[in-house]
Each structure stands twice: as structure tokens, then as C-alpha cells.
PQR file with spaces between the fields and no chain letter, atoms N, CA, C, O and H, PARSE charges and radii, in Angstrom:
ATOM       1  N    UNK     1      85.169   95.415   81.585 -0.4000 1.5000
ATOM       2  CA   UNK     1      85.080   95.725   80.170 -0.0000 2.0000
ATOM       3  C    UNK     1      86.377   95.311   79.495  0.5500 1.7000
ATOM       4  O    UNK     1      87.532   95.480   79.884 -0.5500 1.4000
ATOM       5  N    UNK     2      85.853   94.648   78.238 -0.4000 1.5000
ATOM       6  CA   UNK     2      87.260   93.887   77.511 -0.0000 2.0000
ATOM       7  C    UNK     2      87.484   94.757   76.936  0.5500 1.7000
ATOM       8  O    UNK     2      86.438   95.222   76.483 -0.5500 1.4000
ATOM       9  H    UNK     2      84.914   94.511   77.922  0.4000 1.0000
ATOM      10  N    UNK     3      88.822   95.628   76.497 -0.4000 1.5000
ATOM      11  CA   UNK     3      89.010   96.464   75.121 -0.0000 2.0000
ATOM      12  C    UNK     3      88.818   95.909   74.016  0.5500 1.7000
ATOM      13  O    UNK     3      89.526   95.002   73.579 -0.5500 1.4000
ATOM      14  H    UNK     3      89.671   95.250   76.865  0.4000 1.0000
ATOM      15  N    UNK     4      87.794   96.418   73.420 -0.4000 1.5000
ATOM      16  CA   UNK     4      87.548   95.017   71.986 -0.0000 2.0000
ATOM      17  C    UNK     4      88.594   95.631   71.050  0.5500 1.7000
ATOM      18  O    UNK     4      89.353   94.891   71.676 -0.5500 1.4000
ATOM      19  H    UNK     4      87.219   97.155   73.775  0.4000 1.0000
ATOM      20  N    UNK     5      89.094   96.031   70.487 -0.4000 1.5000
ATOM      21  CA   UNK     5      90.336   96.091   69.426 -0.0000 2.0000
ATOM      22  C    UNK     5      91.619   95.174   69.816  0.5500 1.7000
ATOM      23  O    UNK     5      92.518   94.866   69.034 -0.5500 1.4000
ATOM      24  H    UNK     5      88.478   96.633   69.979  0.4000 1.0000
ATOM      25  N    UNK     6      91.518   94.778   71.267 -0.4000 1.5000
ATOM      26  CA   UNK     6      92.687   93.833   71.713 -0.0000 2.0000
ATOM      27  C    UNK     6      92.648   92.350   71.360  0.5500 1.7000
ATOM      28  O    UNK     6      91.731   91.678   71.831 -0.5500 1.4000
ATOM      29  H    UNK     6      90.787   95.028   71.902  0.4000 1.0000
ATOM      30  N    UNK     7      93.585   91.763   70.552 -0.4000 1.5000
ATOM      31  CA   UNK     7      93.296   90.740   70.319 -0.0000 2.0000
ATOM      32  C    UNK     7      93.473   89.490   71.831  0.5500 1.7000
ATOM      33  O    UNK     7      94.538   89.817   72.355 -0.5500 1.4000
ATOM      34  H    UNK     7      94.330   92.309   70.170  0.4000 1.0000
ATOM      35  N    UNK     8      93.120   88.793   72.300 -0.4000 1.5000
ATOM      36  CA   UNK     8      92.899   87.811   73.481 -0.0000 2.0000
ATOM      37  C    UNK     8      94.429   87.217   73.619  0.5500 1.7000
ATOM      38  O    UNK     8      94.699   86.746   74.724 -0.5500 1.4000
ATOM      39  H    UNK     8      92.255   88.527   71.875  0.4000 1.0000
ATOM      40  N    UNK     9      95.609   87.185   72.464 -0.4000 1.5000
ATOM      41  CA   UNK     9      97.092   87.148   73.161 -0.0000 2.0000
ATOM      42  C    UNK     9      97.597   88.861   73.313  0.5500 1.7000
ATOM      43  O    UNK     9      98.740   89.063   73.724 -0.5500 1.4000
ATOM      44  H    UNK     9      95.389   87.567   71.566  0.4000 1.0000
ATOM      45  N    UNK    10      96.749   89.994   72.984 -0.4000 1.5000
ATOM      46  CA   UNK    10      97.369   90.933   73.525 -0.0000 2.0000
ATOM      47  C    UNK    10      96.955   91.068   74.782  0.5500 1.7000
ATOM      48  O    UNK    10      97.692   91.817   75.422 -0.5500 1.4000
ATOM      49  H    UNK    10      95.821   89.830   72.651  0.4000 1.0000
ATOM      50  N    UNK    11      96.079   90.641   75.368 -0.4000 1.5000
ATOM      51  CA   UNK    11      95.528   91.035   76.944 -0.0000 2.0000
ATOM      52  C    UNK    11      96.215   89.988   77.712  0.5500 1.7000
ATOM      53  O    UNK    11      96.424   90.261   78.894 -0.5500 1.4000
ATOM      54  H    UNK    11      95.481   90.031   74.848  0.4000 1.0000
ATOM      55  N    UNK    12      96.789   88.324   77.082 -0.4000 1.5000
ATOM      56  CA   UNK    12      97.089   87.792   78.007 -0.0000 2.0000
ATOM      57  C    UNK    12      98.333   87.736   78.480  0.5500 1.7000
ATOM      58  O    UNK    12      99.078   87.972   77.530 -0.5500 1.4000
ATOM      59  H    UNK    12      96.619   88.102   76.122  0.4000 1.0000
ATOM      60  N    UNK    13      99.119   87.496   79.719 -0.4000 1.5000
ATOM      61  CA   UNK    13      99.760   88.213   80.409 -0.0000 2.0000
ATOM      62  C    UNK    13     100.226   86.370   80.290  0.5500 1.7000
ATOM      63  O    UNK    13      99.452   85.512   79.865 -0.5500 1.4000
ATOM      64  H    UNK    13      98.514   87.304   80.491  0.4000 1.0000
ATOM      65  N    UNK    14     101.647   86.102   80.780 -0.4000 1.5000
ATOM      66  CA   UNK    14     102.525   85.400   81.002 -0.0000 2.0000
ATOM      67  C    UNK    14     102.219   84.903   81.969  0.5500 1.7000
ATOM      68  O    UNK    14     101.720   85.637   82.822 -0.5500 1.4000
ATOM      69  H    UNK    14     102.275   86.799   81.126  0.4000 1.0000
ATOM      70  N    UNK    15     102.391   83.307   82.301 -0.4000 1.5000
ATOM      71  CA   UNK    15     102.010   82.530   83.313 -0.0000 2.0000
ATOM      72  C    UNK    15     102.347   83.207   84.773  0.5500 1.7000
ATOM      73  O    UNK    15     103.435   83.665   85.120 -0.5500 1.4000
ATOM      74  H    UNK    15     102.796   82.710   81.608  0.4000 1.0000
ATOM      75  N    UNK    16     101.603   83.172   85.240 -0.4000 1.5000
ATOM      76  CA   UNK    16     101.749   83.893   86.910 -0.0000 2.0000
ATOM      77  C    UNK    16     101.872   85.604   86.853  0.5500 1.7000
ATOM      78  O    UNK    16     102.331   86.354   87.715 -0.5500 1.4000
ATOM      79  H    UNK    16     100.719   82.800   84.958  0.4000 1.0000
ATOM      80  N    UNK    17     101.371   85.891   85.705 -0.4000 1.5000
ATOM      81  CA   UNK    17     101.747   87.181   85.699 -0.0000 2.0000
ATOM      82  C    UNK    17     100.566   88.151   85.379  0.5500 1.7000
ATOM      83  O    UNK    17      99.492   87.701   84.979 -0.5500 1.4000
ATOM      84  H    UNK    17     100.998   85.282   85.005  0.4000 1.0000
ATOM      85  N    UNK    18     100.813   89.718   85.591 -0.4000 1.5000
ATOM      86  CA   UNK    18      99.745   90.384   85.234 -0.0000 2.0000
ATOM      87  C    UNK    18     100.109   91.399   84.065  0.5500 1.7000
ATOM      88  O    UNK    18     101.220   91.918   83.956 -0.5500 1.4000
ATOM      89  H    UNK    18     101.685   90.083   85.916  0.4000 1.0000
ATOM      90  N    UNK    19      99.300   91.565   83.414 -0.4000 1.5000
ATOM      91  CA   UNK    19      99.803   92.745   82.180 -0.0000 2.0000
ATOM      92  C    UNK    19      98.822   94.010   82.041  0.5500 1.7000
ATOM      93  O    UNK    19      97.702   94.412   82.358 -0.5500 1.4000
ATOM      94  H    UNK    19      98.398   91.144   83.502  0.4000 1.0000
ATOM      95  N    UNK    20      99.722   94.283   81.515 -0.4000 1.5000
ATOM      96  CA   UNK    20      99.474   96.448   82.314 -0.0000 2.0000
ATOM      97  C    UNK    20      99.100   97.057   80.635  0.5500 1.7000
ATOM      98  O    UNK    20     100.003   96.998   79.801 -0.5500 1.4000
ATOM      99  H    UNK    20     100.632   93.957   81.258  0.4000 1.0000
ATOM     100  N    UNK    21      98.045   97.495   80.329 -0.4000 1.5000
ATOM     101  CA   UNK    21      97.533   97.897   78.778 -0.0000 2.0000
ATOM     102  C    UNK    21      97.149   99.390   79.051  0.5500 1.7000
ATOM     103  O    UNK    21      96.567   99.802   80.054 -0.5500 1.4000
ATOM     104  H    UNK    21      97.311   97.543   81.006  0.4000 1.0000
ATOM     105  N    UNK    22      97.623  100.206   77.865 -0.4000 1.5000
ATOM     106  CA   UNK    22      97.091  101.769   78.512 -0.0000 2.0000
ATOM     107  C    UNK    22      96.307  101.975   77.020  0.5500 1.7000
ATOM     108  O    UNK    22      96.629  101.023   76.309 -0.5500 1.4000
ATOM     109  H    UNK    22      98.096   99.871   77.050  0.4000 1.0000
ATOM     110  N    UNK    23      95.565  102.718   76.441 -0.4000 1.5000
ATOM     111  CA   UNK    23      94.984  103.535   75.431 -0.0000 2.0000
ATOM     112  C    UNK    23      94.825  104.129   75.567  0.5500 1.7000
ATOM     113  O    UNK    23      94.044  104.489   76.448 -0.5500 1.4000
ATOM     114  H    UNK    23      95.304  103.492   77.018  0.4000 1.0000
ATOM     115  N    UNK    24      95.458  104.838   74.767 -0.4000 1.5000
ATOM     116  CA   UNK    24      96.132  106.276   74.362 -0.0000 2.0000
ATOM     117  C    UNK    24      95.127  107.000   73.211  0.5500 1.7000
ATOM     118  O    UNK    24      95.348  107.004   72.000 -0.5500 1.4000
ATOM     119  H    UNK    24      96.092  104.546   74.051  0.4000 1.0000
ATOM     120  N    UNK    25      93.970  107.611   73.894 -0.4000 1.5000
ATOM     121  CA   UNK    25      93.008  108.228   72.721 -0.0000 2.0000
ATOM     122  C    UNK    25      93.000  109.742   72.358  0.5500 1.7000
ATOM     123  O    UNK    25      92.900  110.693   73.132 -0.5500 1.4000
ATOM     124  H    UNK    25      93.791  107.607   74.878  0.4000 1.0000
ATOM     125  N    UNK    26      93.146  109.749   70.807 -0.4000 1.5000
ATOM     126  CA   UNK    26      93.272  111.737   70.637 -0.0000 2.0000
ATOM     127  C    UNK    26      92.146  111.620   69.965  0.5500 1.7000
ATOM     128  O    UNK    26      91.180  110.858   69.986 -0.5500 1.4000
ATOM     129  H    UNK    26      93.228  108.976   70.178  0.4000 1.0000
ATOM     130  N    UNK    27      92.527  112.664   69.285 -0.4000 1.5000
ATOM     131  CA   UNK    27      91.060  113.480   68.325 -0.0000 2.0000
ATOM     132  C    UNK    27      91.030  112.473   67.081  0.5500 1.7000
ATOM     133  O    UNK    27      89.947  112.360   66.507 -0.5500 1.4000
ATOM     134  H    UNK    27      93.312  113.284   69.268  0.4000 1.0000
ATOM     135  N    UNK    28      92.248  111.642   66.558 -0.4000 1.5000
ATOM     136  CA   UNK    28      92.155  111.031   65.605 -0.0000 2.0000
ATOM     137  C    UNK    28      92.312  109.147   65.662  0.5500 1.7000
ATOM     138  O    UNK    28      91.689  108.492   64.826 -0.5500 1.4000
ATOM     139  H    UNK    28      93.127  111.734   67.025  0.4000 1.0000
ATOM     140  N    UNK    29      93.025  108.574   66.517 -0.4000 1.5000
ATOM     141  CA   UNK    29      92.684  107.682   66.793 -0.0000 2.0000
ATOM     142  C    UNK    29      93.009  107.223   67.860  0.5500 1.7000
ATOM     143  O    UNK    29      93.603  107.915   68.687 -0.5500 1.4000
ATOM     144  H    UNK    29      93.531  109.106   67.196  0.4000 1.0000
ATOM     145  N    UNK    30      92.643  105.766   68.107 -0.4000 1.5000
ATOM     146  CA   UNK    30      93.024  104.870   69.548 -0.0000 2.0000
ATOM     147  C    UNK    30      94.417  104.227   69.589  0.5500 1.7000
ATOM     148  O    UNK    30      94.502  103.633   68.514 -0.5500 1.4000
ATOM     149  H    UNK    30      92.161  105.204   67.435  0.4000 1.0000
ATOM     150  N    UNK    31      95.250  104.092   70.095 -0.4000 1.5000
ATOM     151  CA   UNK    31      96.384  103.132   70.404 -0.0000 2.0000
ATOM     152  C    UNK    31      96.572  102.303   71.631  0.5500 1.7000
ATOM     153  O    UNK    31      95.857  102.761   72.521 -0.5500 1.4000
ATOM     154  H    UNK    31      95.181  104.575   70.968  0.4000 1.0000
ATOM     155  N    UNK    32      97.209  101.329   72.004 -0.4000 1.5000
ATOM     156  CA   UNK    32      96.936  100.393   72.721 -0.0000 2.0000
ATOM     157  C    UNK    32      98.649  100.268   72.865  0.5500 1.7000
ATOM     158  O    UNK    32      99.439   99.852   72.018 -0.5500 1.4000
ATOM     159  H    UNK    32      97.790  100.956   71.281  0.4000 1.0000
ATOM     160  N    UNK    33      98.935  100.798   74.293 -0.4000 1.5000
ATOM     161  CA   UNK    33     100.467  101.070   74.777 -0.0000 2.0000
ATOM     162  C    UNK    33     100.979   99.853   75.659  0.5500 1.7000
ATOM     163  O    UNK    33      99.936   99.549   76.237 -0.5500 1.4000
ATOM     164  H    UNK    33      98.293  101.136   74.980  0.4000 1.0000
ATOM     165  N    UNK    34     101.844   99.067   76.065 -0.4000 1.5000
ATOM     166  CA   UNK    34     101.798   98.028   76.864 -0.0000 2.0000
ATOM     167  C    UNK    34     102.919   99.257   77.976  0.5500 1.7000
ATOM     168  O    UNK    34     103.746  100.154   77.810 -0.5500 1.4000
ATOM     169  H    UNK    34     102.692   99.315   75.596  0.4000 1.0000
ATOM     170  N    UNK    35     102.425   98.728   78.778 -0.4000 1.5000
ATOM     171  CA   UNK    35     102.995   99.251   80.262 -0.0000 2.0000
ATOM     172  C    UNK    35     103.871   98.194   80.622  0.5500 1.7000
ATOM     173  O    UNK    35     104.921   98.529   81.170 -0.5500 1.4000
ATOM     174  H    UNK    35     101.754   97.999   78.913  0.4000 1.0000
ATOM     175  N    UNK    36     103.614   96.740   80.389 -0.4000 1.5000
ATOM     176  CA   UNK    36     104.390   96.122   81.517 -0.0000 2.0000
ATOM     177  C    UNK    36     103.335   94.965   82.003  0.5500 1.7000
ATOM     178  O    UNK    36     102.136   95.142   82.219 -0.5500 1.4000
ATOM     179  H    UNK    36     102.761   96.468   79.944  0.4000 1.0000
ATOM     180  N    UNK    37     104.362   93.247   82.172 -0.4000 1.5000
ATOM     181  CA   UNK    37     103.987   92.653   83.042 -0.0000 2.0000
ATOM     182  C    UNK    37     104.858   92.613   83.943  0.5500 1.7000
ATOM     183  O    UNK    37     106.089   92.645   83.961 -0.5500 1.4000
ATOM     184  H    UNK    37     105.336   93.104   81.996  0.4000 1.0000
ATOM     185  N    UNK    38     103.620   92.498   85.094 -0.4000 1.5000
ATOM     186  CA   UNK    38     103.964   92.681   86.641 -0.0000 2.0000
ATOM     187  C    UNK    38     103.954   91.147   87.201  0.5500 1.7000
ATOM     188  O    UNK    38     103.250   90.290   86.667 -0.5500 1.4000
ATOM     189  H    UNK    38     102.621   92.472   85.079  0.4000 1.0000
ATOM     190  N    UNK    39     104.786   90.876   88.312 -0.4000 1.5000
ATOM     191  CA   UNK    39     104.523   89.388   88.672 -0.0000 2.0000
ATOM     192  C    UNK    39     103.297   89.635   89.772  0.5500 1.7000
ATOM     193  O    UNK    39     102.220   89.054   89.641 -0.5500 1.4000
ATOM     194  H    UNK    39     105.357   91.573   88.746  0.4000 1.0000
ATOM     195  N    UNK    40     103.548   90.492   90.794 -0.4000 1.5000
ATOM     196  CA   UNK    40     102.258   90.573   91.477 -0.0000 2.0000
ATOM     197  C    UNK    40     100.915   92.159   90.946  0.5500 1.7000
ATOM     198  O    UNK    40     100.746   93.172   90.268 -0.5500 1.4000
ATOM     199  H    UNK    40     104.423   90.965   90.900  0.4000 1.0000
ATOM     200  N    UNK    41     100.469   91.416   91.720 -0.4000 1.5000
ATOM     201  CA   UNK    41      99.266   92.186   91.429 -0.0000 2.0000
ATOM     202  C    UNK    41      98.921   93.796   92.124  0.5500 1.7000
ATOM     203  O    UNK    41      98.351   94.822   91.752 -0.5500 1.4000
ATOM     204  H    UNK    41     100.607   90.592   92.271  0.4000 1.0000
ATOM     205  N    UNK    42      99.390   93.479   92.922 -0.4000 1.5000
ATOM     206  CA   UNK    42      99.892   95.069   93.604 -0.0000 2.0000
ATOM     207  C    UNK    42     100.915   95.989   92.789  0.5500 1.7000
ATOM     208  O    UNK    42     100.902   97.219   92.843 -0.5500 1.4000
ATOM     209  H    UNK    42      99.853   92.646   93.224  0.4000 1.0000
ATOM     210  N    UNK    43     101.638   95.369   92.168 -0.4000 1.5000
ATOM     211  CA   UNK    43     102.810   95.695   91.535 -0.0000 2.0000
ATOM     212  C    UNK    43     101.985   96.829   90.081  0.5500 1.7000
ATOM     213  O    UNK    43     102.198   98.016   89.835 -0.5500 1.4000
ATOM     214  H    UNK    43     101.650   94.370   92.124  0.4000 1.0000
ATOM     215  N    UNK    44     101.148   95.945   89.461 -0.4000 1.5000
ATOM     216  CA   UNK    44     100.550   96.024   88.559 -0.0000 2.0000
ATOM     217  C    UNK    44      99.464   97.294   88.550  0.5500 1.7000
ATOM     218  O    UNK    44      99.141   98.036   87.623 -0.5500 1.4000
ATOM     219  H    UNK    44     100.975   94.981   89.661  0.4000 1.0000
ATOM     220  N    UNK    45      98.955   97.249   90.163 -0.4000 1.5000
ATOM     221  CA   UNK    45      98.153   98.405   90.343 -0.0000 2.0000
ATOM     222  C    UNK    45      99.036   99.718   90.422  0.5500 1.7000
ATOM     223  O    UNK    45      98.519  100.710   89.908 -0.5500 1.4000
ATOM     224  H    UNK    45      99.217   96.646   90.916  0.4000 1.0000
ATOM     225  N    UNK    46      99.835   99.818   90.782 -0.4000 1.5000
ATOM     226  CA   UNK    46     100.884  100.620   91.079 -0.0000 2.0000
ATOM     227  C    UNK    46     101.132  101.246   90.307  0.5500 1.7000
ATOM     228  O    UNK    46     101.175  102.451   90.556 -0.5500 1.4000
ATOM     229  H    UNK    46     100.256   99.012   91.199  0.4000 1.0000
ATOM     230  N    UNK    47     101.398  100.826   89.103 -0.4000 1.5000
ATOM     231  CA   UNK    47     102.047  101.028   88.219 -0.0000 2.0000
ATOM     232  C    UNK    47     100.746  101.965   86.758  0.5500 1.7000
ATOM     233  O    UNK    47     100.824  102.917   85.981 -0.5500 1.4000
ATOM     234  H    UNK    47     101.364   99.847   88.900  0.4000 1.0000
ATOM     235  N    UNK    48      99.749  100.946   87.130 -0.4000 1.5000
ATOM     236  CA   UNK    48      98.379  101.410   86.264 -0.0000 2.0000
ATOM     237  C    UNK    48      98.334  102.515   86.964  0.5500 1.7000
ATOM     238  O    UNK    48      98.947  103.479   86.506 -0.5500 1.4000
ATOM     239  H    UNK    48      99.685  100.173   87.761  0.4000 1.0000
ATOM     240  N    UNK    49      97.718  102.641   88.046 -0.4000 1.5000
ATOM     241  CA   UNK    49      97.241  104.431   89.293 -0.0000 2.0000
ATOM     242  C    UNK    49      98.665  105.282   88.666  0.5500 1.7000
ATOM     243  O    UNK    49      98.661  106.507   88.783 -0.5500 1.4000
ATOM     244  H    UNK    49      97.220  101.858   88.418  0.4000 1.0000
ATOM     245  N    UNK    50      99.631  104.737   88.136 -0.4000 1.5000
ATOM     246  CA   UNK    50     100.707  105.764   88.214 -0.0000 2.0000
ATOM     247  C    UNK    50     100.530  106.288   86.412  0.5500 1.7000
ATOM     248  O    UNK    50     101.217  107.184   85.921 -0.5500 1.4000
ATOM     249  H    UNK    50      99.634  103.741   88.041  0.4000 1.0000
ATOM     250  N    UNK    51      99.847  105.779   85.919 -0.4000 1.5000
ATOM     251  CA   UNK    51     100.052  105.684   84.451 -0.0000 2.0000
ATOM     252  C    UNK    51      98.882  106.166   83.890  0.5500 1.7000
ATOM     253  O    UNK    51      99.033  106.626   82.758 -0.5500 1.4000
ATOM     254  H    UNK    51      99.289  105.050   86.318  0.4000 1.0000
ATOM     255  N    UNK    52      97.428  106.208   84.477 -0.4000 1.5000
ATOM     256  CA   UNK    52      96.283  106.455   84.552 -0.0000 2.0000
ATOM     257  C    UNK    52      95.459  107.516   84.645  0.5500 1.7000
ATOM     258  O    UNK    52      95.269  107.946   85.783 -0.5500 1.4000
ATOM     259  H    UNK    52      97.305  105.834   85.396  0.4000 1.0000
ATOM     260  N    UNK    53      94.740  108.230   83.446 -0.4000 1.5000
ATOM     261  CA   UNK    53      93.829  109.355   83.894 -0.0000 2.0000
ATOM     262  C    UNK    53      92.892  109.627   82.829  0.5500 1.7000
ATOM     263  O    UNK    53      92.500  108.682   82.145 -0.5500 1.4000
ATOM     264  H    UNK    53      94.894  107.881   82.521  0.4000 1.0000
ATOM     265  N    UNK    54      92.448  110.900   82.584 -0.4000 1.5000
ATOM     266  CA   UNK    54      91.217  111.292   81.669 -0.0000 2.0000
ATOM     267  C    UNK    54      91.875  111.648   80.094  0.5500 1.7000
ATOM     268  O    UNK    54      92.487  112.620   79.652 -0.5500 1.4000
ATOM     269  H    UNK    54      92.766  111.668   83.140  0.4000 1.0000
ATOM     270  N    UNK    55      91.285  109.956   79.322 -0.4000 1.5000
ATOM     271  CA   UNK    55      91.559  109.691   78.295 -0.0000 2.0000
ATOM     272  C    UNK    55      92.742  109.190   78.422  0.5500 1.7000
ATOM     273  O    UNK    55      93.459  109.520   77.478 -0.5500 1.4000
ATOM     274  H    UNK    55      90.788  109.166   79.682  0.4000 1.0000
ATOM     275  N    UNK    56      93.216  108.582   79.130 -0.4000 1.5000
ATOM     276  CA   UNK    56      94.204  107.367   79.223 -0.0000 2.0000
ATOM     277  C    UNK    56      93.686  106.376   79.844  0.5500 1.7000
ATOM     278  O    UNK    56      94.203  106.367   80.961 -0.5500 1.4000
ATOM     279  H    UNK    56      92.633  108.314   79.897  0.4000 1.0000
ATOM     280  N    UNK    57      92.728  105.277   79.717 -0.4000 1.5000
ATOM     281  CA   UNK    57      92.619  104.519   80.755 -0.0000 2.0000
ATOM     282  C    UNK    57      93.680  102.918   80.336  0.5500 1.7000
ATOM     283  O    UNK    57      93.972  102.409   79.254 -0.5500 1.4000
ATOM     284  H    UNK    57      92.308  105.284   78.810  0.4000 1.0000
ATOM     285  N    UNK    58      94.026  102.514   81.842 -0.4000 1.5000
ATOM     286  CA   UNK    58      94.587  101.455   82.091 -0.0000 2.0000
ATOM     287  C    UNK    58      93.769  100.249   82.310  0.5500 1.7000
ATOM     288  O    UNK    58      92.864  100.153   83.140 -0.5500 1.4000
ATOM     289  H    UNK    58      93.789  102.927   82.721  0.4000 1.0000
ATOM     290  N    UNK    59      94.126   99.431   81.575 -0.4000 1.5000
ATOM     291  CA   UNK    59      93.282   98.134   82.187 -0.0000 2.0000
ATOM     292  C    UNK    59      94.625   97.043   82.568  0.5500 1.7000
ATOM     293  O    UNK    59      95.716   97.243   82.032 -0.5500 1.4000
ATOM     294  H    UNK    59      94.861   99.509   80.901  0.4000 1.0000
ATOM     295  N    UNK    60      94.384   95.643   83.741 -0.4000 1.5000
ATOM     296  CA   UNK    60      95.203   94.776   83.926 -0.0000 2.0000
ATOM     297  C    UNK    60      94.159   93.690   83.752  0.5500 1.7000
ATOM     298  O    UNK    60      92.976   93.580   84.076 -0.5500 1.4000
ATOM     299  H    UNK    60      93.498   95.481   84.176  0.4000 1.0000
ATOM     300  N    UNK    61      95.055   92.916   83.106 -0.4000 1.5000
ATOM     301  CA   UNK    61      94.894   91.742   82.768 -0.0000 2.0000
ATOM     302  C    UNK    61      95.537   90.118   83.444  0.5500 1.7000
ATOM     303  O    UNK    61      96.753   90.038   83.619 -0.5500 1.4000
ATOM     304  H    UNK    61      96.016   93.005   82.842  0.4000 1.0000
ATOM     305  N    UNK    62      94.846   89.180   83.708 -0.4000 1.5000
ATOM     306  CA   UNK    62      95.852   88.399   84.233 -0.0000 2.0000
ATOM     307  C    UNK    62      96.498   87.375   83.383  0.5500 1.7000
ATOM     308  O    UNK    62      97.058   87.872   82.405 -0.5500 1.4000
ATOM     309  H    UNK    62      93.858   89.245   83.567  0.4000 1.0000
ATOM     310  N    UNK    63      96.582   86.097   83.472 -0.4000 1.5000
ATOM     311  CA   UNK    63      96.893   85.212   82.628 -0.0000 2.0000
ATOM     312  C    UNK    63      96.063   84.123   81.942  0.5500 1.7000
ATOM     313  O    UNK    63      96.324   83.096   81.315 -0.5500 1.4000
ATOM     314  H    UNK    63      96.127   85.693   84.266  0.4000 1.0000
ATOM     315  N    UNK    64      95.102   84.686   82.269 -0.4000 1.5000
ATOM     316  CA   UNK    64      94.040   83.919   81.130 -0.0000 2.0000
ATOM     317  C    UNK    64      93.781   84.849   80.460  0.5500 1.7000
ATOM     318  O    UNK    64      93.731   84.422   79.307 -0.5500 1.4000
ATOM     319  H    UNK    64      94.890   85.520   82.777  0.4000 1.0000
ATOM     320  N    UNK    65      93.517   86.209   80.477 -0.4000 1.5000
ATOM     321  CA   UNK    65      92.948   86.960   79.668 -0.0000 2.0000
ATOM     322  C    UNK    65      91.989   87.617   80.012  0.5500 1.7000
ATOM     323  O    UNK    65      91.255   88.175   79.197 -0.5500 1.4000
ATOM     324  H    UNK    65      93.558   86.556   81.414  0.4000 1.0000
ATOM     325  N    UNK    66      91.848   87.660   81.102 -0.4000 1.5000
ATOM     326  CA   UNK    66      90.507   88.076   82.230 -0.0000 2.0000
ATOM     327  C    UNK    66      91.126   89.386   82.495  0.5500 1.7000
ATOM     328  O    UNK    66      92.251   89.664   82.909 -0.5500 1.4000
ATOM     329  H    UNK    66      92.445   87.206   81.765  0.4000 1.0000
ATOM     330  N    UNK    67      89.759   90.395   82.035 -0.4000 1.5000
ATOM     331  CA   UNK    67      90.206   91.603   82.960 -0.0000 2.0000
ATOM     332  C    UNK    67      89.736   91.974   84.234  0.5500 1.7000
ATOM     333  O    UNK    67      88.545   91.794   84.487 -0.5500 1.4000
ATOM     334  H    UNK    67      88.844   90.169   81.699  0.4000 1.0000
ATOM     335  N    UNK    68      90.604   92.539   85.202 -0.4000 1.5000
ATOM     336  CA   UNK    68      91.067   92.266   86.621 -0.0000 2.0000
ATOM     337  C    UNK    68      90.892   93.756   87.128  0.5500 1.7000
ATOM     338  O    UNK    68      91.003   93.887   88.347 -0.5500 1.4000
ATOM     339  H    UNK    68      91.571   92.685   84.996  0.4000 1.0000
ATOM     340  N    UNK    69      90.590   95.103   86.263 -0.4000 1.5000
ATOM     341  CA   UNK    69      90.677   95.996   86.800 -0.0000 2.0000
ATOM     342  C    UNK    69      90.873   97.051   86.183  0.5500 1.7000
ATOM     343  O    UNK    69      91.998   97.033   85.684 -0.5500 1.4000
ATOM     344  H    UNK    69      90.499   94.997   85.273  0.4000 1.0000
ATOM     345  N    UNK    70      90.012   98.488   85.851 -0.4000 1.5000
ATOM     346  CA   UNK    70      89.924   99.401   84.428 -0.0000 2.0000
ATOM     347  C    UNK    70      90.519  100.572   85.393  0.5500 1.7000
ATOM     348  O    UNK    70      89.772  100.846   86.332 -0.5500 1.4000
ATOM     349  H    UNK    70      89.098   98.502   86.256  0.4000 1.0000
ATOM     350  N    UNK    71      91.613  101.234   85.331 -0.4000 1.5000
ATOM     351  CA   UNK    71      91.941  102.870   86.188 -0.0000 2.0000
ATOM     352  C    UNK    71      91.765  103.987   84.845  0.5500 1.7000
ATOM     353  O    UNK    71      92.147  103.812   83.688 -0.5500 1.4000
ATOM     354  H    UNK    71      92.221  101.012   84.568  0.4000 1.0000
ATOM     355  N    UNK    72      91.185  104.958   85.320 -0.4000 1.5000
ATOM     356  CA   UNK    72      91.378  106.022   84.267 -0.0000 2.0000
ATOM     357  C    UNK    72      89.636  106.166   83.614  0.5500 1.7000
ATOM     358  O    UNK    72      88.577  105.894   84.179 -0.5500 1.4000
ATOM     359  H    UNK    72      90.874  105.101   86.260  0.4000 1.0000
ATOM     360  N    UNK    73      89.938  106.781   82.009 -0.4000 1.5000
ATOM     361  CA   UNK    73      88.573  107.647   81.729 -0.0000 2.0000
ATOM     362  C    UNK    73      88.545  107.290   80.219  0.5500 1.7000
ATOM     363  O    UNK    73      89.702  107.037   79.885 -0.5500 1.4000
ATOM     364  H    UNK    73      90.799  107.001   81.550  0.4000 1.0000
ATOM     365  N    UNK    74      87.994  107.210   79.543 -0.4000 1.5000
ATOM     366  CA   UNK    74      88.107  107.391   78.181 -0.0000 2.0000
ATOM     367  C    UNK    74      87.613  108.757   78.206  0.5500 1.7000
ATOM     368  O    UNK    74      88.538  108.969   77.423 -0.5500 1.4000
ATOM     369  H    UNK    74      87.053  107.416   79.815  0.4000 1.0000
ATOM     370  N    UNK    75      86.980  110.046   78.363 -0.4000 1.5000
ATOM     371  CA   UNK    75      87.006  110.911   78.516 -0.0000 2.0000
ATOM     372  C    UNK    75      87.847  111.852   79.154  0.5500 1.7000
ATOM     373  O    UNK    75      87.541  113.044   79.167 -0.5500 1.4000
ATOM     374  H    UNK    75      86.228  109.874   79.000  0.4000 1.0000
């Protein structure tokens, strides 16, 4: 699942790299937090599982813009 409010250079991540997106949802609106690009991809999970839960979800992105992996809840 793409976050559709993200525009396609906010999801994409730097050549060889992965990028770490959190949204941050309350009672009144959505925000879209950058965590961090990671060079590897382990790095990236790490960091999402560490950042990740109910009504925070993390997504990583790679360098096209492809998402690679959703941790967390919108609930």
C-alpha cells in the first residue's frame, strides 16, 4: 500500500538507499514524519520495528519509489 498523500519524491529514497516514512495519526489529522534513509535494508527494518505501532505505521521505501514493507496499524 502506497500512502497516497505522499508525493512519489517523498517516498523516493536516494540511490542505493532505503527511506523510513512514519504517520503520525490523531483525532485531528495525518502527518507524514521521515525517520531516515538507511543504506541497507536491514538497517531500515530495524529502525521501522523500532519506530512502529498502533496508529503509527511505518512504511520503507526503496529507490524507485516502490514500497518494500508497511510495520505498524493505522488503528
Amino acid at each position: 500500500m502506497r500512502y497516497p498523500k505522499a508525493t512519489k519524491e517523498a517516498l523516493t529514497a536516494p540511490p542505493a538507499q532505503y527511506r523510513v516514512l512514519g504517520v503520525e495519526i490523531n483525532a485531528t489529522a495525518e502527518s507524514i514524519c521521515s525517520i531516515g534513509d538507511f543504506d541497507s535494508l536491514d538497517a531500515a527494518k530495524k529502525a521501522a520495528e523500532q519506530k512502529a505501532g498502533p496508529g503509527f505505521p511505518i512504511f520503507i521505501y526503496n529507490d524507485h519509489g516502490e514500497l518494500i514493507v508497511r510495520y505498524g496499524s493505522w488503528h
